[in-house]
N, C-alpha and C positions, 0 to 999 in steps of 0.2 A: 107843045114843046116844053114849055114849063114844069108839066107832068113828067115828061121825060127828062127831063134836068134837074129835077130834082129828085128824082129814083138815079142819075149816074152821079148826083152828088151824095147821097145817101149813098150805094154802091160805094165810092170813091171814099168814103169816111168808115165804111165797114170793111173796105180793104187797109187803109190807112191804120184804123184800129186792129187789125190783127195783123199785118207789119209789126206793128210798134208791140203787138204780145209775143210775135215770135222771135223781134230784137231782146224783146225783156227777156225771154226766155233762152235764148242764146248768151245774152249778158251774164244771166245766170249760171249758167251752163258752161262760159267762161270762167267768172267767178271759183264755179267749184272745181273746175278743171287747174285752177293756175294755186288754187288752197291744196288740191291734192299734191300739184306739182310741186310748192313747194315742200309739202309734209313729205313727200318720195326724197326731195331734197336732202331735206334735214333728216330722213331717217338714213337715209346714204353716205351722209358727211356723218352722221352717228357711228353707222357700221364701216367706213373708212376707218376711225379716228376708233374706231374696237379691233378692228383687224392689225392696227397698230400696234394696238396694246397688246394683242395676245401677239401678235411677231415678234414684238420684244419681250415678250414673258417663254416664247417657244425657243428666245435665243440663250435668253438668261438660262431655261432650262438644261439645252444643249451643253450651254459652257459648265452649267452644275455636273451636267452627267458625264461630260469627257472631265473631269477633273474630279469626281469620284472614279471612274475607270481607271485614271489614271493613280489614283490610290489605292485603288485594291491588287492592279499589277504591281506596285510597290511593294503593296503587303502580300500578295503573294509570291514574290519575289523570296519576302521576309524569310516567310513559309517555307520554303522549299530550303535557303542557304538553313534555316532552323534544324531543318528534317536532315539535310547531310550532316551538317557538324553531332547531333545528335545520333544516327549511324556512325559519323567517324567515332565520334566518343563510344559507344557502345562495340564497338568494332576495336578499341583501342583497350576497354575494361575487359573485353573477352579474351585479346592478346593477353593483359595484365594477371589475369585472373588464371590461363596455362603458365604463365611463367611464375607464379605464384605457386600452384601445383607443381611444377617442375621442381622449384628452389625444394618446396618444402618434400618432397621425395628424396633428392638431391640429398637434403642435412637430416632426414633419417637413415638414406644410406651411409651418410658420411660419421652421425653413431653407432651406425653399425660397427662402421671400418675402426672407427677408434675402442668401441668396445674387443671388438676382436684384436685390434693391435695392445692393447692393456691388458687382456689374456695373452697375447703371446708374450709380450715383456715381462708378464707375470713368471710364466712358463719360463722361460728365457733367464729370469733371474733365477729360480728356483734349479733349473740346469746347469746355472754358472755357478751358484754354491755348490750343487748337489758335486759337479765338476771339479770344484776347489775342495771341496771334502772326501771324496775321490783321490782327486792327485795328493793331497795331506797322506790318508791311508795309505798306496801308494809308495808315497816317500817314507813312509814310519816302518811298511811294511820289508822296504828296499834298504831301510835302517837296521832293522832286525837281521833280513837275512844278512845284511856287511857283518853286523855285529857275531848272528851263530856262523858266519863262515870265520872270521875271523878268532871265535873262540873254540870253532871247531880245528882252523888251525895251530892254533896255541897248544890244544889238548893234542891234536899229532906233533907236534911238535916234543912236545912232552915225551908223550909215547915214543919217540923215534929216540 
């Protein structure tokens, strides 16, 4: 019996001893399990506390780019009232610019008209002399004949 009690105590201590290796190795195995767990931790509250950061960097962005869009509708806004007043103006030089050719047609016809009227008052005056030298001859002529009727009546007179 002694033989046998002490091969189930021996048994009993090589069970005991590798309990106590697969505790140790479980311990271990714990160990690494709860080091990973926290490194999973800590790299999760890392990428939280990143996902952060870039939501507020996706938001800063946002408000950048609706507040450049909002300036560039401004400036093309700019743009566009530029581009009409710039057609008005041009639309305005071209009105300017017929009535420019107009006028200046206009005041060569209108020396025309005064050249031709300064030829006719030319004309006009040299007719009213020519008219007054005329009616002169006329009346000298109307003179003479008074005068040979009258001295042709003298001379019948005579004669009679």
């Amino acid at each position: 019996q002694k033989a046998c009690g002490s091969e189930v105590i021996q048994q009993k201590q090589q069970i005991e001893l590798e309990l106590k290796q697969i505790i140790q190795l479980r311990n271990d195995d714990n160990t690494r399990y709860k080091q990973a767990l926290e490194d999973a931790t800590l790299t999760i509250h890392e990428k939280v506390k990143e996902l952060e950061r870039l939501k507020i960097q996706l938001q800063e962005e946002a408000k950048s780019r609706w507040e450049l869009e909002n300036e560039l509708a401004k400036a093309t806004h700019r743009i566009q009232e530029s581009k009409s007043q710039c057609n008005q103006i041009i639309q305005e030089r071209e009105t300017l610019l017929v009535k420019i050719k107009t006028l200046e047609q206009d005041k060569a016809r209108l020396l025309r008209l005064e050249e031709d009227l300064n030829r006719t008052k030319g004309m006009l005056e040299s007719e009213s002399r020519l008219k007054v030298r005329l009616e002169n001859e006329k009346q000298q002529i109307l003179n003479d004949l008074n005068q040979w009727k009258s001295q042709c009546s003298r001379k019948e007179e005579t004669i009679r």
